[in-house]
FIKOLZA-1660 file (N, C-alpha, C; in steps of 0.1 Angstrom, whole numbers, plus 5000, padded with zeros to 4 digits):
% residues 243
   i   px   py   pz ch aa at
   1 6065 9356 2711  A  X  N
   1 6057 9343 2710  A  X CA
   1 6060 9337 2696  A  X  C
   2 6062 9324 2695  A  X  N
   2 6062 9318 2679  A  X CA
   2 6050 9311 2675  A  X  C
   3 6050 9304 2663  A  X  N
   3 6039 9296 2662  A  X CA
   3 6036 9284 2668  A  X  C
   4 6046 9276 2675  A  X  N
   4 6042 9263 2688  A  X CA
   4 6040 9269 2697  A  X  C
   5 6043 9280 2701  A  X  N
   5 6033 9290 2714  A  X CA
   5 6017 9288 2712  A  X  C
   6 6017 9287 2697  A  X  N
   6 5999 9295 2699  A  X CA
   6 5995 9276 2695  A  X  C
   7 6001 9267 2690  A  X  N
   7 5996 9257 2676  A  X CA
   7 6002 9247 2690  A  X  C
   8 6013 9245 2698  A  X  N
   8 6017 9235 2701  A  X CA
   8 6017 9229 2717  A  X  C
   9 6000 9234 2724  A  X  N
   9 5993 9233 2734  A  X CA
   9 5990 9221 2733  A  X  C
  10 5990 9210 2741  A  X  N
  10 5988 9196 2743  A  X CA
  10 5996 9187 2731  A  X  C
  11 6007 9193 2727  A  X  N
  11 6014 9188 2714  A  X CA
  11 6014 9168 2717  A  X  C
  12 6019 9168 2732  A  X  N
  12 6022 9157 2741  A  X CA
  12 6016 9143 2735  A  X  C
  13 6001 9154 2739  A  X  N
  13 5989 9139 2736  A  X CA
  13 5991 9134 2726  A  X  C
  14 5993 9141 2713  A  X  N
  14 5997 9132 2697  A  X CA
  14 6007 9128 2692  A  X  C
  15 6016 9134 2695  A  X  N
  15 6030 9135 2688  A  X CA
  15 6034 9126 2700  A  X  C
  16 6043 9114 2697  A  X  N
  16 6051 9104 2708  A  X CA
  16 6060 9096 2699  A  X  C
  17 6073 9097 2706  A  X  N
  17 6085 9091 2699  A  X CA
  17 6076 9074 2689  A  X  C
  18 6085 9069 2678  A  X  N
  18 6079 9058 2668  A  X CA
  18 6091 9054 2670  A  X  C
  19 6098 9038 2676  A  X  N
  19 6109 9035 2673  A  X CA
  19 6112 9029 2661  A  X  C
  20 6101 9027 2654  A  X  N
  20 6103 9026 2638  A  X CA
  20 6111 9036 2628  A  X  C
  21 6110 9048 2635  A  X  N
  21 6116 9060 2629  A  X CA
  21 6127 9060 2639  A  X  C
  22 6127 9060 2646  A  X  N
  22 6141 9064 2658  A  X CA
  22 6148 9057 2653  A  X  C
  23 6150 9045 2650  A  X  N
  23 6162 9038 2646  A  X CA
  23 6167 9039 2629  A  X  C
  24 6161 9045 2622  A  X  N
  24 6169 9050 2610  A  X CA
  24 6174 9063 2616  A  X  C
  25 6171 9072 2624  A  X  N
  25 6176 9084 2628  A  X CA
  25 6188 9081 2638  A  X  C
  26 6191 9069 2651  A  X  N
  26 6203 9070 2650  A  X CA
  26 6208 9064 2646  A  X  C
  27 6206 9053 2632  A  X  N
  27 6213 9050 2624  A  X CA
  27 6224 9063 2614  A  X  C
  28 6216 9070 2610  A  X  N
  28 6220 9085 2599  A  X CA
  28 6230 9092 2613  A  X  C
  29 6230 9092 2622  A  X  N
  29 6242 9100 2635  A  X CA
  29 6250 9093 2633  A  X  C
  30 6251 9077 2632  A  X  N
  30 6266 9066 2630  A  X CA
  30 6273 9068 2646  A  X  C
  31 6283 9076 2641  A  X  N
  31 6294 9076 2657  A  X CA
  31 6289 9085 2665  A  X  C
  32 6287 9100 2660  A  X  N
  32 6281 9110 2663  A  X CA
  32 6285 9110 2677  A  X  C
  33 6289 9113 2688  A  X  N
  33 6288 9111 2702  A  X CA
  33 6282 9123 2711  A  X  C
  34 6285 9138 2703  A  X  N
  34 6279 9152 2704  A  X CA
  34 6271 9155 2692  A  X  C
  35 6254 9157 2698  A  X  N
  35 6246 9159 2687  A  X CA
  35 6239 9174 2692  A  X  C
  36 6237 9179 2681  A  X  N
  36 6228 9193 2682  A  X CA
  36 6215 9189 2675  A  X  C
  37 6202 9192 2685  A  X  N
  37 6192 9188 2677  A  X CA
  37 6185 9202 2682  A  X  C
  38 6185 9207 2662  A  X  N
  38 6174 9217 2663  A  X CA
  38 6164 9217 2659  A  X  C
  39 6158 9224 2669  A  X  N
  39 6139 9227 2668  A  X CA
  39 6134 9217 2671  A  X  C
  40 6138 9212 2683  A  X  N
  40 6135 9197 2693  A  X CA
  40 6125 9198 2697  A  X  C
  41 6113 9202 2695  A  X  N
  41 6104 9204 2702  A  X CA
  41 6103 9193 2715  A  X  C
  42 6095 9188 2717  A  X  N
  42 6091 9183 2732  A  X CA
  42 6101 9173 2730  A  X  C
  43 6116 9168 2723  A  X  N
  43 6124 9162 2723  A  X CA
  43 6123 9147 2718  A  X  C
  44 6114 9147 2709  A  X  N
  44 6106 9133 2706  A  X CA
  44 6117 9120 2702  A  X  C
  45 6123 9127 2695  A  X  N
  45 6134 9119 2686  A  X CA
  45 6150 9121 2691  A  X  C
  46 6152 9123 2701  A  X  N
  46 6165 9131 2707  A  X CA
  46 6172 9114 2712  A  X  C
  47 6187 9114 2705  A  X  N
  47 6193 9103 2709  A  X CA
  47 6193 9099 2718  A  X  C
  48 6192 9089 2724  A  X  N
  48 6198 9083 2740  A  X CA
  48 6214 9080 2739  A  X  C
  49 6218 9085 2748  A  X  N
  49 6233 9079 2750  A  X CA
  49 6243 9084 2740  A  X  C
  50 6241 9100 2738  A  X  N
  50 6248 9108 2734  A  X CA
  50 6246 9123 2740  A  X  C
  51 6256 9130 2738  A  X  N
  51 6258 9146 2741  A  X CA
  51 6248 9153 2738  A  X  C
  52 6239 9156 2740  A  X  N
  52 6225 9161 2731  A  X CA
  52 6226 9175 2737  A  X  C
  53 6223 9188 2728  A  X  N
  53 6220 9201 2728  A  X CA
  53 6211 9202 2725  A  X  C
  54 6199 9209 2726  A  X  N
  54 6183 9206 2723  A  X CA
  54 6185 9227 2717  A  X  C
  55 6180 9228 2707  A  X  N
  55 6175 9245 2704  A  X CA
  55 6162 9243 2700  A  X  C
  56 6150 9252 2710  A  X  N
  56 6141 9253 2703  A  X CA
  56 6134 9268 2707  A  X  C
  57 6126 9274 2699  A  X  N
  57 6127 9283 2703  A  X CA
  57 6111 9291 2713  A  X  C
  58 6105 9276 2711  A  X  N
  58 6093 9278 2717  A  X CA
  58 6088 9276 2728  A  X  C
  59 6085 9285 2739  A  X  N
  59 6081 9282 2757  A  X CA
  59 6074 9269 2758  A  X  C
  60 6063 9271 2747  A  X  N
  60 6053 9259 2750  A  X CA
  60 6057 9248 2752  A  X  C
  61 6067 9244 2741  A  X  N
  61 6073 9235 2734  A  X CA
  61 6080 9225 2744  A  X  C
  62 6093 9239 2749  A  X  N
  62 6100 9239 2764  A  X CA
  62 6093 9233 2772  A  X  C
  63 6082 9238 2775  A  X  N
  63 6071 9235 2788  A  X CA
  63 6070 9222 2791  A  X  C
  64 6072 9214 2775  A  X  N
  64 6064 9199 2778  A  X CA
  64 6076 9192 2774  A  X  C
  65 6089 9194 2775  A  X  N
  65 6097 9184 2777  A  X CA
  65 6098 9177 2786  A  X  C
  66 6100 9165 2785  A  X  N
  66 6100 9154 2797  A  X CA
  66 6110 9158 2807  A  X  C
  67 6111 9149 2820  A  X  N
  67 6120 9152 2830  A  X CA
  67 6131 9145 2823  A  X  C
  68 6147 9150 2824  A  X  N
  68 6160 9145 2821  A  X CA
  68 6161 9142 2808  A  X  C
  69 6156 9149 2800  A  X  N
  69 6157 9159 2785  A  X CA
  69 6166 9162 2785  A  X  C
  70 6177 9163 2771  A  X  N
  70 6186 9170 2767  A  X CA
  70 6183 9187 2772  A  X  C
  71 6197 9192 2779  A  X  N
  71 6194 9206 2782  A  X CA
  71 6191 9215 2770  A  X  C
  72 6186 9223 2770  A  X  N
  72 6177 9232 2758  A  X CA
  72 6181 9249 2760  A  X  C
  73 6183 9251 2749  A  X  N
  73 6188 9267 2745  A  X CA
  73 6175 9273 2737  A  X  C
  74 6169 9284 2743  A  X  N
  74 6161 9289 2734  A  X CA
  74 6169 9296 2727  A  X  C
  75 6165 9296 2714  A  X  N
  75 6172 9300 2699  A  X CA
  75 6167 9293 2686  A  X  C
  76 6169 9302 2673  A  X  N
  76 6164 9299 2659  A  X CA
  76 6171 9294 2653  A  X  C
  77 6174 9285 2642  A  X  N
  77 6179 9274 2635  A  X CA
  77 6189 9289 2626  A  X  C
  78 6179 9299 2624  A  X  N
  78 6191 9303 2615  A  X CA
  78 6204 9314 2620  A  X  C
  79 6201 9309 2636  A  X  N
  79 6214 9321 2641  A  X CA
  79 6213 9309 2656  A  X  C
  80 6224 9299 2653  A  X  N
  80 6224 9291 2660  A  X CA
  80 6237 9297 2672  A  X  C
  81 6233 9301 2681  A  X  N
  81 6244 9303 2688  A  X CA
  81 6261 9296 2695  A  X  C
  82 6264 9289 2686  A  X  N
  82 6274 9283 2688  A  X CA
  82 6285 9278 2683  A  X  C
  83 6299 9280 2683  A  X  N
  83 6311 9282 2671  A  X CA
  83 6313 9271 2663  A  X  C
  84 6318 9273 2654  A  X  N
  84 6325 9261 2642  A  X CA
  84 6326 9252 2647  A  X  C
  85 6317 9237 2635  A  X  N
  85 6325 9226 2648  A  X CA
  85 6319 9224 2663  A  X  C
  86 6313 9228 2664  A  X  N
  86 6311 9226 2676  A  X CA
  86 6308 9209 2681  A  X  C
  87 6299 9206 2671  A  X  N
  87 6289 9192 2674  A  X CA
  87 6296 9183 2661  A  X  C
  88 6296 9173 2666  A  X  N
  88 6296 9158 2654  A  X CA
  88 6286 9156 2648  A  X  C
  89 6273 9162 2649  A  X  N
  89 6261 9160 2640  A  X CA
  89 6249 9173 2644  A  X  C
  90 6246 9177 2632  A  X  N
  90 6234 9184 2638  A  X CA
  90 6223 9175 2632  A  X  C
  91 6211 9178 2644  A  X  N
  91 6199 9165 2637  A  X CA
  91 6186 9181 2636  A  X  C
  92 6180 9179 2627  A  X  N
  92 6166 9187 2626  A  X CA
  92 6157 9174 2620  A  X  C
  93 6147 9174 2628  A  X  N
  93 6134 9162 2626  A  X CA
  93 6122 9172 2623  A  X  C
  94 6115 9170 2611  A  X  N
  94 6104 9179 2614  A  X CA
  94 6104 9191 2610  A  X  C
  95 6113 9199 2609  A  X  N
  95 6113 9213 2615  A  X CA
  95 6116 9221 2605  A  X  C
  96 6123 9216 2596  A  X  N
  96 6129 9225 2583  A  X CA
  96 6116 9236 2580  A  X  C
  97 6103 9229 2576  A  X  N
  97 6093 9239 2569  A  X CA
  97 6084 9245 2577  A  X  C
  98 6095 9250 2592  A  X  N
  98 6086 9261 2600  A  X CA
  98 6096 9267 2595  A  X  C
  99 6110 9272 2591  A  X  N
  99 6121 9277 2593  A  X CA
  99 6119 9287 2580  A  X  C
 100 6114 9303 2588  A  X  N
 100 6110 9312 2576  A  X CA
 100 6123 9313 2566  A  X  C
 101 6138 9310 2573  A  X  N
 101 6149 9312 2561  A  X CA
 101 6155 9299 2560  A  X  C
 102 6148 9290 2553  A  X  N
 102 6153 9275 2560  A  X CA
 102 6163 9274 2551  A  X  C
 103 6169 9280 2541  A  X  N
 103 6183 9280 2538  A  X CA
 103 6196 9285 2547  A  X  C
 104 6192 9296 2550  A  X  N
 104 6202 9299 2562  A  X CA
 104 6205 9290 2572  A  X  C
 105 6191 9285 2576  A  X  N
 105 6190 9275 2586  A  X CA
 105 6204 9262 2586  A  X  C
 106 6196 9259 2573  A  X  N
 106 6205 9244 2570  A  X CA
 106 6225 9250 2567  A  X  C
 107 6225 9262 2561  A  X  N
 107 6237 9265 2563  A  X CA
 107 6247 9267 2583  A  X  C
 108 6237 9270 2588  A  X  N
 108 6238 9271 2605  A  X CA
 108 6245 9252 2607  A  X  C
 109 6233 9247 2599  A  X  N
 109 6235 9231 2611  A  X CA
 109 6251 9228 2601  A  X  C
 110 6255 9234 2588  A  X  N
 110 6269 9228 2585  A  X CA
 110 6279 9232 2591  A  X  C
 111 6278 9246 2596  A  X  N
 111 6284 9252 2603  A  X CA
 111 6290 9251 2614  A  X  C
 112 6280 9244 2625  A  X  N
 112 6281 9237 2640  A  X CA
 112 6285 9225 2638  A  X  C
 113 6283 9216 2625  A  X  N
 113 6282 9205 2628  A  X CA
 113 6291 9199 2618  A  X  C
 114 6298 9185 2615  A  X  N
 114 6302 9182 2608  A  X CA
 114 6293 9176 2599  A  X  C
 115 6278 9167 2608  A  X  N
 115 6278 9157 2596  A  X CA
 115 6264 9165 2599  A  X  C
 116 6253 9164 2588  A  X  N
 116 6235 9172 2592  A  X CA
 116 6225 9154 2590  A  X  C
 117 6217 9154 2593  A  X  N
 117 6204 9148 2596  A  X CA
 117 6196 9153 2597  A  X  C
 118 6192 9151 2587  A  X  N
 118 6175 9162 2586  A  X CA
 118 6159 9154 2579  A  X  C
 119 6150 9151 2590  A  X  N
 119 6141 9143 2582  A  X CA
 119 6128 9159 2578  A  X  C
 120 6126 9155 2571  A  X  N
 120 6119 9158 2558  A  X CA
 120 6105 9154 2552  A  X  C
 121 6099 9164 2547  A  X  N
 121 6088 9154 2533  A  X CA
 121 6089 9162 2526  A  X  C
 122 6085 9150 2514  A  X  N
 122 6079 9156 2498  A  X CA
 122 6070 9163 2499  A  X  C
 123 6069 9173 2498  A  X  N
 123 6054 9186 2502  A  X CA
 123 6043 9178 2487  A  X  C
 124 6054 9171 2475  A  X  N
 124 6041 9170 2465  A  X CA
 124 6029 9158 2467  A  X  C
 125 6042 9150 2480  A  X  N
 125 6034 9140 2483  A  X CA
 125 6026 9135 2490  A  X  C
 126 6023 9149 2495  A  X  N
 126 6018 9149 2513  A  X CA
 126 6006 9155 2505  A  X  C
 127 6000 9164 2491  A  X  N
 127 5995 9168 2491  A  X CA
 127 5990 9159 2480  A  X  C
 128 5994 9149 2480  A  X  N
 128 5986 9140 2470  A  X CA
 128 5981 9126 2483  A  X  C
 129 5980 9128 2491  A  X  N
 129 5973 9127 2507  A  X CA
 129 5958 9123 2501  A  X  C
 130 5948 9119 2505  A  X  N
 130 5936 9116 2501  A  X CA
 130 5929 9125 2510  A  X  C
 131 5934 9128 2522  A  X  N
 131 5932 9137 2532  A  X CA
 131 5929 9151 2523  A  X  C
 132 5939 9153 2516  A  X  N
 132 5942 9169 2511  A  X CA
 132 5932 9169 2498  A  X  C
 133 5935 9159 2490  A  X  N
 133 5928 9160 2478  A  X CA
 133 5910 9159 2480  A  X  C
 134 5906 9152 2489  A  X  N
 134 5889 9152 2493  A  X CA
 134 5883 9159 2497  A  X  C
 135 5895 9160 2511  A  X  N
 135 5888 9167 2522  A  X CA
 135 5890 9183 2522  A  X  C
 136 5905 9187 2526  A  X  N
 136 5911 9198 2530  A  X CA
 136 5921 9202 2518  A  X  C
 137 5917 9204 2505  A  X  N
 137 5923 9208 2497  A  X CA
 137 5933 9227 2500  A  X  C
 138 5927 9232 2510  A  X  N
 138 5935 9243 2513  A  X CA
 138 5946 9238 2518  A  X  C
 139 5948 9226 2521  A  X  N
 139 5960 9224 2530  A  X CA
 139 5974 9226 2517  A  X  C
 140 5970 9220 2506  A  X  N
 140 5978 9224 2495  A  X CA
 140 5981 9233 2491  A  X  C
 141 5979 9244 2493  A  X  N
 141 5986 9260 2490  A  X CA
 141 5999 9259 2502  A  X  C
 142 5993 9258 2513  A  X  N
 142 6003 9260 2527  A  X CA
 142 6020 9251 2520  A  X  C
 143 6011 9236 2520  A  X  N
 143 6028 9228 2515  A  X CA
 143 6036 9235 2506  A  X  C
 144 6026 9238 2493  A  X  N
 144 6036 9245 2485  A  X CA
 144 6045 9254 2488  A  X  C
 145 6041 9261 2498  A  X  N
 145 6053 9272 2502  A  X CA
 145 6063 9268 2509  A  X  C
 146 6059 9257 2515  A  X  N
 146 6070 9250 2520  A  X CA
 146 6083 9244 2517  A  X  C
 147 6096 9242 2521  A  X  N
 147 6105 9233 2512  A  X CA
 147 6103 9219 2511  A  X  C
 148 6103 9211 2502  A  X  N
 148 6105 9201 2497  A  X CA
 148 6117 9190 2499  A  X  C
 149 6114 9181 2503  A  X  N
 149 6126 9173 2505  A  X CA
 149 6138 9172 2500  A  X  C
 150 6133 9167 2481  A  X  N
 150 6140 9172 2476  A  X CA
 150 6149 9187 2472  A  X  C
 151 6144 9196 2476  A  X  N
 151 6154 9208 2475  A  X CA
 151 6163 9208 2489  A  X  C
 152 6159 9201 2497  A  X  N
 152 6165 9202 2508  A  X CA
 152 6178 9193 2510  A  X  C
 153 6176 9184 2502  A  X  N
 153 6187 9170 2499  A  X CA
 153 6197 9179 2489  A  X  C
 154 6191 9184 2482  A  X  N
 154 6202 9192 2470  A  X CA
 154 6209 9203 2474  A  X  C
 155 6201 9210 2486  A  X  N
 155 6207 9223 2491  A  X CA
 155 6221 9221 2499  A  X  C
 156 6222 9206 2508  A  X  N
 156 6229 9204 2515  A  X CA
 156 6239 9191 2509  A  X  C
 157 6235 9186 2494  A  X  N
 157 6242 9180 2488  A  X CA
 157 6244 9167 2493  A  X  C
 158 6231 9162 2493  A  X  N
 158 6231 9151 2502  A  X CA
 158 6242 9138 2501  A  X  C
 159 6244 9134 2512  A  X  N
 159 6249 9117 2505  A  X CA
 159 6241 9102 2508  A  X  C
 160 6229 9107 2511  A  X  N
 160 6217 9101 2512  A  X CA
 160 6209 9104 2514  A  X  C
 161 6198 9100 2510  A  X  N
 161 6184 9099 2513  A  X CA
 161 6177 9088 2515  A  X  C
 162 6168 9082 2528  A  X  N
 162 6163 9071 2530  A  X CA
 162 6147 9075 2535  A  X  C
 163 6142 9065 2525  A  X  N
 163 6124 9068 2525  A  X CA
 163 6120 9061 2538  A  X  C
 164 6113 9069 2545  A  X  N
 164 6106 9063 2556  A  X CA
 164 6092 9059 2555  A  X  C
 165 6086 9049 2549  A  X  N
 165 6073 9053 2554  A  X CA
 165 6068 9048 2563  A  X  C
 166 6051 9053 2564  A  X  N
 166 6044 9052 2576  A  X CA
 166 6036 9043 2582  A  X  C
 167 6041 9033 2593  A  X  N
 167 6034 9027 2593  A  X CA
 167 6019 9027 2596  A  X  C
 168 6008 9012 2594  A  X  N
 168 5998 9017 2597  A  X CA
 168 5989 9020 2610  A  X  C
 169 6001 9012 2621  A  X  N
 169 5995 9022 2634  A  X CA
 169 6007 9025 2639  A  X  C
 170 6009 9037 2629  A  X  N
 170 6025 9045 2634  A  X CA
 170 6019 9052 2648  A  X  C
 171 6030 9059 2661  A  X  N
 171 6019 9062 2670  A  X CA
 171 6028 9076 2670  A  X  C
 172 6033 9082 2661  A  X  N
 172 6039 9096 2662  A  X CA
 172 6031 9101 2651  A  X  C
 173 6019 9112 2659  A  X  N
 173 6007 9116 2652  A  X CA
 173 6011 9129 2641  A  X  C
 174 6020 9128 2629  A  X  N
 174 6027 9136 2624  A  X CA
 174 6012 9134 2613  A  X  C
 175 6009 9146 2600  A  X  N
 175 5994 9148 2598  A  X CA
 175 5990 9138 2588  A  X  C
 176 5998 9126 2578  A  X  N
 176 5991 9119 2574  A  X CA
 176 5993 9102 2581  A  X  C
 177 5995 9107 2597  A  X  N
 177 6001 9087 2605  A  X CA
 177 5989 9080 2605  A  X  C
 178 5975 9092 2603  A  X  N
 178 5964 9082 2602  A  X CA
 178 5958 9075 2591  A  X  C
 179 5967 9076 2579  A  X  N
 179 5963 9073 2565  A  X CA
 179 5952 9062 2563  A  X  C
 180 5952 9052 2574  A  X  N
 180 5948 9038 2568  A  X CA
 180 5930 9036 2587  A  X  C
 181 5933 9047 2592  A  X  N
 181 5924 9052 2601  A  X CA
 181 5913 9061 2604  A  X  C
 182 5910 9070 2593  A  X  N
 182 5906 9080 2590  A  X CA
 182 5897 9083 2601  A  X  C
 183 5891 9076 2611  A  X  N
 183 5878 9083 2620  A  X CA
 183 5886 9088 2629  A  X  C
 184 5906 9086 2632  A  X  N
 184 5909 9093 2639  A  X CA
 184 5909 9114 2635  A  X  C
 185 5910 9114 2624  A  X  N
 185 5912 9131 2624  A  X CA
 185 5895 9137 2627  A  X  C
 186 5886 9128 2629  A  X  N
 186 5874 9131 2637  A  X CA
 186 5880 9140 2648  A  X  C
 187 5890 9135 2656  A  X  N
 187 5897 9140 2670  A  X CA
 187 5900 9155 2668  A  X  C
 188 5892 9166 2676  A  X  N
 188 5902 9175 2672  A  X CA
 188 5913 9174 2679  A  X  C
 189 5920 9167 2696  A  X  N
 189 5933 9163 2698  A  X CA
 189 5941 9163 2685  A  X  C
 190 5940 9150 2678  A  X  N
 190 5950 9149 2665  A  X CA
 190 5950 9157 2657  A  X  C
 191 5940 9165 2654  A  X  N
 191 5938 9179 2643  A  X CA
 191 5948 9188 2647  A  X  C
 192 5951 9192 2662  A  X  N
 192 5960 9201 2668  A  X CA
 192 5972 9195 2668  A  X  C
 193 5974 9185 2669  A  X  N
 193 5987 9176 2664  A  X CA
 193 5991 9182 2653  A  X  C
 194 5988 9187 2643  A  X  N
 194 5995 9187 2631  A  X CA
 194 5993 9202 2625  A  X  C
 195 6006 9203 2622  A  X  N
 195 6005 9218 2619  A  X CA
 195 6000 9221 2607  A  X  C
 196 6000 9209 2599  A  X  N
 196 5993 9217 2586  A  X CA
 196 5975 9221 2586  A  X  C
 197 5970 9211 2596  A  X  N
 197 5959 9212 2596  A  X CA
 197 5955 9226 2613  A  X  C
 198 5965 9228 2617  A  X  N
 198 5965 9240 2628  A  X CA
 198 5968 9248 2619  A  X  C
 199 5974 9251 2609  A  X  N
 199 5975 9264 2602  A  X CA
 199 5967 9267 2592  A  X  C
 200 5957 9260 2587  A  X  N
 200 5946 9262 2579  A  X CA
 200 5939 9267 2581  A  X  C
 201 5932 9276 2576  A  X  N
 201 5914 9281 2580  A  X CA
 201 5904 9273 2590  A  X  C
 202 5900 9278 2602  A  X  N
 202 5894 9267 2607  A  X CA
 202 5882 9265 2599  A  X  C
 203 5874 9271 2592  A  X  N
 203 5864 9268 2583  A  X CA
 203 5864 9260 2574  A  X  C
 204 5876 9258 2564  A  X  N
 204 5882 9249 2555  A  X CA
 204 5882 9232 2565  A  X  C
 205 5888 9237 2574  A  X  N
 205 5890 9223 2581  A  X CA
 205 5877 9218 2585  A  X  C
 206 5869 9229 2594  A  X  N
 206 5857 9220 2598  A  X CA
 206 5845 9210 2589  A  X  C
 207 5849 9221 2572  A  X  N
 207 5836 9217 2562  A  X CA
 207 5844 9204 2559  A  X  C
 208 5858 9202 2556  A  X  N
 208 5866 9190 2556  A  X CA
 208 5861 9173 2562  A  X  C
 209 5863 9179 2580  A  X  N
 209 5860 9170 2586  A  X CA
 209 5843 9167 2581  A  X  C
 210 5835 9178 2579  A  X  N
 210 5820 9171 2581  A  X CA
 210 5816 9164 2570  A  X  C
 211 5824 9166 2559  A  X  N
 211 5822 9154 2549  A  X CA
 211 5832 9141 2551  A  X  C
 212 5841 9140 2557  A  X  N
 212 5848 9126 2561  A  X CA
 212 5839 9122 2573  A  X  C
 213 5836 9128 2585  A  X  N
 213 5823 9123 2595  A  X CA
 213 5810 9114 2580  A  X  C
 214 5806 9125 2572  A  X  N
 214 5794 9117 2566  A  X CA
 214 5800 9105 2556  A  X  C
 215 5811 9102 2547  A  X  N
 215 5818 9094 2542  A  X CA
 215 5818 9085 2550  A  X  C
 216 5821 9085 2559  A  X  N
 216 5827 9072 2571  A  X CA
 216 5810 9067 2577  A  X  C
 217 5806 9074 2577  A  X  N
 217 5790 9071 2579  A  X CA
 217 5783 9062 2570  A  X  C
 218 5784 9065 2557  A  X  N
 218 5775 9061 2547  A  X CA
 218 5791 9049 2539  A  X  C
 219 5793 9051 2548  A  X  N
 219 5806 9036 2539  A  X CA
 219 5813 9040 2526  A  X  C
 220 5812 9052 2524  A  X  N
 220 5820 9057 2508  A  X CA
 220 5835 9058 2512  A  X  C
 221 5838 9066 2523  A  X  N
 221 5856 9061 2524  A  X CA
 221 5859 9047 2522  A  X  C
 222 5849 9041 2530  A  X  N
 222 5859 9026 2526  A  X CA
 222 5861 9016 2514  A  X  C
 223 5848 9024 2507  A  X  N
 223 5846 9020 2495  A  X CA
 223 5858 9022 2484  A  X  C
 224 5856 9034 2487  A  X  N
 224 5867 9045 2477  A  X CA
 224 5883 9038 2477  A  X  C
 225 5884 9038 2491  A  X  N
 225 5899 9039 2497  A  X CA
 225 5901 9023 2503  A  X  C
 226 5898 9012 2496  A  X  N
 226 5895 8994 2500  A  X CA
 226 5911 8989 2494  A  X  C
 227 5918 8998 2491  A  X  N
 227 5927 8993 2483  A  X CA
 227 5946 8998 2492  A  X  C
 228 5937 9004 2504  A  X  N
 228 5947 9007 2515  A  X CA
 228 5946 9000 2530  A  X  C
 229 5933 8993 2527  A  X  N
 229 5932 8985 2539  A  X CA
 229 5939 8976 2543  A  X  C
 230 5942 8971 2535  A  X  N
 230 5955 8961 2541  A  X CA
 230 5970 8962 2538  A  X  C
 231 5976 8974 2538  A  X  N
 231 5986 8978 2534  A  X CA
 231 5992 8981 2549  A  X  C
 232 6004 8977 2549  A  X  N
 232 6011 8976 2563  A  X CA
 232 6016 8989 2562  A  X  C
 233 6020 8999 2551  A  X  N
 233 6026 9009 2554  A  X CA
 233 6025 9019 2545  A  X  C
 234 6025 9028 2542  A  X  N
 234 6026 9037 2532  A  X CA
 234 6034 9050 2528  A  X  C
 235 6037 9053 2515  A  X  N
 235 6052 9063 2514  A  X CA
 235 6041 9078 2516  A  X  C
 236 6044 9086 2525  A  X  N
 236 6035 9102 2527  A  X CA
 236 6048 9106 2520  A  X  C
 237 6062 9103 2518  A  X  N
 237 6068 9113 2515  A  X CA
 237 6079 9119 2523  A  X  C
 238 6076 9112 2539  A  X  N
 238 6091 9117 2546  A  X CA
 238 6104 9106 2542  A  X  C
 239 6113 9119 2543  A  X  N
 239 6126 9113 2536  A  X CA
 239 6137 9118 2549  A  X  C
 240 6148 9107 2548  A  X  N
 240 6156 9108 2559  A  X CA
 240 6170 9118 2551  A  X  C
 241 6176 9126 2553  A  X  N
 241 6185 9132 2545  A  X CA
 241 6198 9135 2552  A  X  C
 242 6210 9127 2549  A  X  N
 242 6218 9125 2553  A  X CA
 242 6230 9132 2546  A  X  C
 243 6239 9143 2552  A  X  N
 243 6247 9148 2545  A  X CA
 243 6263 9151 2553  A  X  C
% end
């Protein structure tokens, strides 16, 4: 069993392709015509109208791919089963900071692949979140251990990096898409959406939400936070990484 076995049960309901993000992502593939996308989960981001290899290593995950999905290999990013070269691009969306050796990992996708595409976030940025800093400050230990965008752009020697941010009704429920919405993480649906907030203490999270419920009640989030309300988009920190 992995951790989208136990964390990635109705993943479906929150998580849904953004073609706001899709199109810098097959922008970074370019010619690409054979792509390896690992740790595809439910295939959110998977090219159309390319050779697509899907590796992921989780049943659940498997379970909820759509019908006429890229065919899927169970397998781990850091022992990718397939020879030199194989692919014109390997894509990882997401996935780097489940990847217990995510160095190995990213050496796997140069290995398969000629070109890598890897989106990413700034773990410093995600934890400078208003979410993390108010509410669920445990969630900031977890990122830290995580890799960082930038180490991940340096590890693979990037030849770009392109800032995505988030729009404000972005509809791919990744854990800060609700930045400018806050009565959504009310939802526990969207709480299970997001693995930073599924891998937290559920006690941390619940004392979390019950002061954002009473904030949102008594008009102090909007008070506080009036200077995001009309902001069409905002930088969390994912970075597009092109190598």
């Amino acid at each position: 069993m992995t951790r989208y076995d136990e964390i990635g049960v109705g993943y479906t309901l929150g998580r849904r392709t953004d073609p706001r993000w899709l199109a810098p992502v097959l922008g970074a593939l370019g010619s690409a015509t054979t792509v390896l996308d690992v740790g595809s989960g439910t295939g959110s981001y998977e090219p159309p109208g390319r050779r697509v290899t899907a590796v992921e290593p989780s049943a659940e995950m498997v379970r909820q791919r759509r019908p006429g999905a890229a065919p899927v290999v169970r397998a781990v990013a850091e022992a990718l089963p397939f020879a030199a070269g194989t692919f014109d691009a390997a894509l990882a969306v997401l996935t780097v900071h489940h990847w217990p050796g995510w160095r190995r990992g990213l050496d796997e996708l140069r290995r398969v692949a000629r070109r890598q595409v890897v989106l990413a976030y700034d773990t410093a940025l995600h934890n400078d979140f208003w979410f993390v800093r108010q509410y669920v400050p445990e969630v900031a230990a977890l990122e830290a251990s995580r890799p960082s965008a930038p180490e991940i752009a340096e590890y693979l020697d990037a030849a770009s990096v392109i800032e995505l941010p988030v729009p404000w009704d972005f509809t791919d429920g990744v854990f800060p898409a609700y930045w400018r919405r806050p009565e959504a993480y009310l939802d526990p649906v969207v709480r299970r959406s997001c693995s930073a907030l599924a891998q937290t203490a559920p006690a941390a999270v619940d004392r979390g939400i019950a002061r954002l419920r009473a904030d949102l009640e008594s008009g102090r989030w909007h008070a506080e936070h009036a200077d995001l309300l009309d902001l069409p988009e905002w930088d969390a920190g994912f970075r597009l990484i092109v190598a």
